[in-house]
N, C-alpha and C positions, 0 to 999 in steps of 0.2 A: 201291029203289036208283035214285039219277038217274044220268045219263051227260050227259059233253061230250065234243065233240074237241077231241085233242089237238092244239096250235095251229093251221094252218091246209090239216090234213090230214085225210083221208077217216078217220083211225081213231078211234072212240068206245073212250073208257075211263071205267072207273065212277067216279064223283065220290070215294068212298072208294076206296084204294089197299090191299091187304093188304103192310107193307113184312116180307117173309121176314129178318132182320138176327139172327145171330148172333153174337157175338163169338167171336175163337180160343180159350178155354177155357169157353166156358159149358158147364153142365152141366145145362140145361133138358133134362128125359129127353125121346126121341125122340117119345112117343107124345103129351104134352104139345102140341109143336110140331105134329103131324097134325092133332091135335084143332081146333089154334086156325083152320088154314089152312084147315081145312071146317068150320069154322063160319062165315068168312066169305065160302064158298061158300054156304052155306046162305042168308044175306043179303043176295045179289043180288051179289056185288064177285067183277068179273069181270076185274079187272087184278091184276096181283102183280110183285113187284118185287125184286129180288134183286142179288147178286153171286157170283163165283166164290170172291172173298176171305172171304169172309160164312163164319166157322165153317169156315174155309181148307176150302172145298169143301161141308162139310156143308148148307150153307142148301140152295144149290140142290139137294142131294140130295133133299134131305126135300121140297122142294118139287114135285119130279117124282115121288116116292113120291105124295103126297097126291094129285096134278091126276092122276095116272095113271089113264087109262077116262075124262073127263071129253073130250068131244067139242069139238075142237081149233076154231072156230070160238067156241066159248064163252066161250076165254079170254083174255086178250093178258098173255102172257110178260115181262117186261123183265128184263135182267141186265145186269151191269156186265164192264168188264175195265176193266187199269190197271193195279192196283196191285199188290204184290210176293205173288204165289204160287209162288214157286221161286229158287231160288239162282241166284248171277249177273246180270250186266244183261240177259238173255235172257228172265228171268222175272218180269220188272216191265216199267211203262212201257208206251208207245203204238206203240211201232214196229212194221213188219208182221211182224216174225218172231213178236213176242209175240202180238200182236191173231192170225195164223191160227192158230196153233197153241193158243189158249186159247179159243177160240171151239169147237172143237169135242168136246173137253172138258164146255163149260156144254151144248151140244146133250144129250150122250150122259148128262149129269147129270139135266138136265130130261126127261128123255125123248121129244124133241122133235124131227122134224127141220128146225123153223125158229123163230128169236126173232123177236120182233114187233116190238122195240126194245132196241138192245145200246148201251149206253152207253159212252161215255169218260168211265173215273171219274178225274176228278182232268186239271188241263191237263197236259201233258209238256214241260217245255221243251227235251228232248232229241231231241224227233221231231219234224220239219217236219210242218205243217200238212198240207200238199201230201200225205207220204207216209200219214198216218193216211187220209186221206177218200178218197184212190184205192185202198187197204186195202177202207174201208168199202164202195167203189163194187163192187169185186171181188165183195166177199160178198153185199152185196145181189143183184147179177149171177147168182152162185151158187143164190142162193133161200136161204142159211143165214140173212140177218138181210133184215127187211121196212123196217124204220126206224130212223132214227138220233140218238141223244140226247147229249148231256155233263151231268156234274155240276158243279158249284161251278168253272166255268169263269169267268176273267176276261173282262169285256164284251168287248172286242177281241177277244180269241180269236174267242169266242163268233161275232162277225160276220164276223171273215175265214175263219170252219169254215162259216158257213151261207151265205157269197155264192160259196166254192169248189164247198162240197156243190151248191148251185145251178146251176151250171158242168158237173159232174160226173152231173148228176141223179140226185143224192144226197141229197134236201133233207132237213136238221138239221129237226126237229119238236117236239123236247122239251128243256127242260133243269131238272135238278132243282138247288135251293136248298134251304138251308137255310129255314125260314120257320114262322113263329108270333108269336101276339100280342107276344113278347115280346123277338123275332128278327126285325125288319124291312128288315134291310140291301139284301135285295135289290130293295129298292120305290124304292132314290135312283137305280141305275142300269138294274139287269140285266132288273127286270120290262121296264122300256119300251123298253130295244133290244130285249128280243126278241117283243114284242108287235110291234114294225115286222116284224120279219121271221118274221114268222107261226109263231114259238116258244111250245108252253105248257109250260106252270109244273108238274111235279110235284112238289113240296113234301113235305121230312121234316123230323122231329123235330117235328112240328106239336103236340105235349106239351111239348117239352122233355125228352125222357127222364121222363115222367110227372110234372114241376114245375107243370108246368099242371090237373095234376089236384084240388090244391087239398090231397094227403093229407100234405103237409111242412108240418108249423108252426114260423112261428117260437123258437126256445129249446127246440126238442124234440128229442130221438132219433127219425130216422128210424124208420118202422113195419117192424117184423119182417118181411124177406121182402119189401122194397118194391128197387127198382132201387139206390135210395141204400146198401144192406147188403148186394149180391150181393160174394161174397167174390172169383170168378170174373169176368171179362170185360169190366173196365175201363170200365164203365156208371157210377162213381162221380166218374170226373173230369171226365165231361161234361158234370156235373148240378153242378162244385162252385162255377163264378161267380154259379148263384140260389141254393143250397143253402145258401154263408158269407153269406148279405145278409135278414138278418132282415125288412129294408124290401119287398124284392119276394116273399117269402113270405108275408107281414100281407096286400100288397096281392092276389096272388093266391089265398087265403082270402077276401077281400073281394067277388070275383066270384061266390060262392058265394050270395049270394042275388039276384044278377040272374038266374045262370041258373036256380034256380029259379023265378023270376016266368016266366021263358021257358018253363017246361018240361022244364028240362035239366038232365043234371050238366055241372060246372063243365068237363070232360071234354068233352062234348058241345059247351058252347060255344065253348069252343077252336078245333074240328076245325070247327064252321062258321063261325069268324071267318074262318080263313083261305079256307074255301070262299066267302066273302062278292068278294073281291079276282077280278075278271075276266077277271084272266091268268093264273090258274090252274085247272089242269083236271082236277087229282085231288091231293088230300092223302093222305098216306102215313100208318096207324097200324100201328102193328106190338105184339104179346102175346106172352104166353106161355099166357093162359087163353083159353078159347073165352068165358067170360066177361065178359070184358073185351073184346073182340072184337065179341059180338052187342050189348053195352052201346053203344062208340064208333062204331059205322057208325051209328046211329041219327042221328048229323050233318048224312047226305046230305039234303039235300031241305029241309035248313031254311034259312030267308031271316030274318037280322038284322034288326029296322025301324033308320031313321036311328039312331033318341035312344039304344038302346041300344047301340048301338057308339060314340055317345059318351059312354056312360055306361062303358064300357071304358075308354077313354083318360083318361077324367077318374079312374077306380080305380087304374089302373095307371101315371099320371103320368109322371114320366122313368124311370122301370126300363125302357121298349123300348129296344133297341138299334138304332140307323140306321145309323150312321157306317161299319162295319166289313165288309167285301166278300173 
C-alpha cells in the first residue's frame, strides 16, 4: 500500500480508501460486509470511510464491529453527517443541534472515541457557514472529531468553509467528489480551488457503480448478481446514464486490452487513473466481496506512463463528462 497526505495536513491516508456504503435496504448479509472490510485490512488500506445515513446506521456499525481490537493509531476513521437520519428538521441538515447530537451517535457506532475526519455531507443552504464551522471548532476543541471535510460542496462554499475554518483553526483538509475516468467535472473548477487552499481530493464512485469494470456489455442483460440487478438499494439508477448508452459501454470494454498490456483489470486501471491526477489523495472502492476488494487495492502504487493515458482519452472520446458540478 502507498500513502499521501491529505491535502496540506499532517495526516497520511492510504492511496486506496475502503468506502463502507450501504444503501437503506440492502440485504448484503452482515458477515459478507466484515469479510470485505478485513480484507482490506489485510492489504495495507488504513483509511475507511463512511456515513451515519449509509444503511440508516448500519454502515457505520459494521464498520466498528470489523476495526474493533485494531490499534487506533492504525486507522483513520472518516464519517459523514448531513443528511436526513430522523424526522423533522432536527434530523437533517448541518445545523449545530443536528451536527452535536449526530456526531455522538457515529462515535458510539464506530466504537471510537474520536473521528479522524467528519464530513459535511452535502452544502446546507439552510445553516450559515459561520454556525456549521464554529460547530466543527467546538468538537474538534472537544477531541470528538481531529479534522474537517465536505462533500460535493459548491466551490464558493468550499472557500468561504476553508478561509472561516482558517480563522477558527479549523482547517477544511479534505473534500470528496465525485471522480473517475468517466466523471471529470470536478477537474474545470473544484480540483484547483482546492489545491490553492491545501484541500485533497477523496474521490468516490471511481468505478462508476462497477461501469468501469468493463462486465456491462453493450445489448446485453446485465450479469446475474452484478450491481445493475440488485433488487434492493437503489444502485441501479446510478449506473442508468452509462448503462442506456451502448457507446460508452463498447468504449469502456475497449480499455480492456490496454489494461491488460498494463498488467491490469480494466478495474484496476480505473482506480489508478484516477490515482494518477495530483490532487487527490485517496480513491474510494467500496464491495461486498473480500474478492473484489484484495483484486482493486492492487491500483495503489501503480503510475500511468504518458501515452497510455492518452491512449484512454483517445478510447473513451467524449463519453467523459466535464461540464456538470
Amino acid at each position: 500500500m502507498e500513502f499521501r497526505s491529505l491535502g496540506r495536513s499532517g495526516l497520511s491516508v492510504s492511496e486506496i480508501v475502503y468506502g463502507n456504503l450501504l444503501y437503506p435496504q440492502d440485504d448484503t448479509p452482515d458477515e459478507a460486509v466484515l469479510s470485505a472490510i478485513r480484507a482490506a485490512r489485510d492489504v495495507g488500506v488504513t483509511t475507511f470511510d463512511t456515513a451515519d445515513v449509509y444503511g440508516m446506521f448500519r454502515s457505520e456499525s459494521l464498520l466498528g464491529r470489523a476495526l474493533a481490537g485494531c490499534p487506533r493509531e492504525e486507522v483513520v476513521l472518516c464519517t459523514k453527517v448531513g443528511m436526513p437520519t430522523g424526522l423533522g428538521p432536527g434530523g437533517q441538515g448541518l445545523s449545530r443541534k443536528h451536527v452535536i447530537e449526530s456526531v455522538d451517535g457515529s462515535l458510539r457506532r464506530l466504537r471510537v472515541d474520536h473521528i479522524d475526519v467528519y464530513t459535511a455531507h452535502r452544502y446546507d443552504p439552510a445553516t450559515p457557514i459561520e454556525e456549521l464551522m464554529w460547530t466543527f471548532s467546538d468538537l474538534v476543541r472537544a477531541g470528538k472529531i481531529l479534522y474537517v471535510g465536505m462533500s460535493e460542496w459548491p466551490v464558493e462554499r468550499i472557500t468561504e468553509a476553508a478561509e472561516l475554518g482558517a480563522r477558527l483553526g479549523v482547517p477544511v483538509i479534505s473534500h470528496m467528489p465525485r471522480y473517475s475516468m468517466l466523471w471529470r467535472a470536478p477537474e474545470t473548477k473544484v480540483m484547483p480551488a482546492c489545491s490553492d487552499l491545501g484541500i485533497g481530493q477523496i474521490c468516490y464512485f471511481t468505478l462508476e457503480q462497477g461501469v468501469l469494470t468493463g462486465k456491462y456489455a453493450p445489448g446485453a442483460q446485465p450479469p446475474s448478481g452484478s450491481r445493475a440487478t440488485a433488487p434492493k438499494g437503489g444502485r441501479a439508477p446510478l449506473m442508468r446514464r452509462w448503462l442506456d448508452d451502448d457507446t460508452v459501454l463498447d468504449r469502456v470494454r475497449r480499455l480492456g486490452p490496454l489494461a491488460e498490456a498494463a498488467g491490469l483489470t480494466t478495474a484496476q486501471l480505473a482506480v489508478a487513473w484516477v490515482l494518477q491526477n495530483p490532487a487527490v489523495s485517496g480513491a474510494v472502492i467500496g464491495s461486498s466481496t473480500a474478492e473484489q476488494v484484495l483484486s482493486n487495492a492492487k491500483a495503489a502504487g501503480v503510475r500511468l506512463e504518458a501515452d497510455l493515458m492518452a491512449r484512454i482519452d483517445e478510447v473513451l472520446g467524449d463519453s467523459p463528462v466535464y461540464g456538470e458540478e
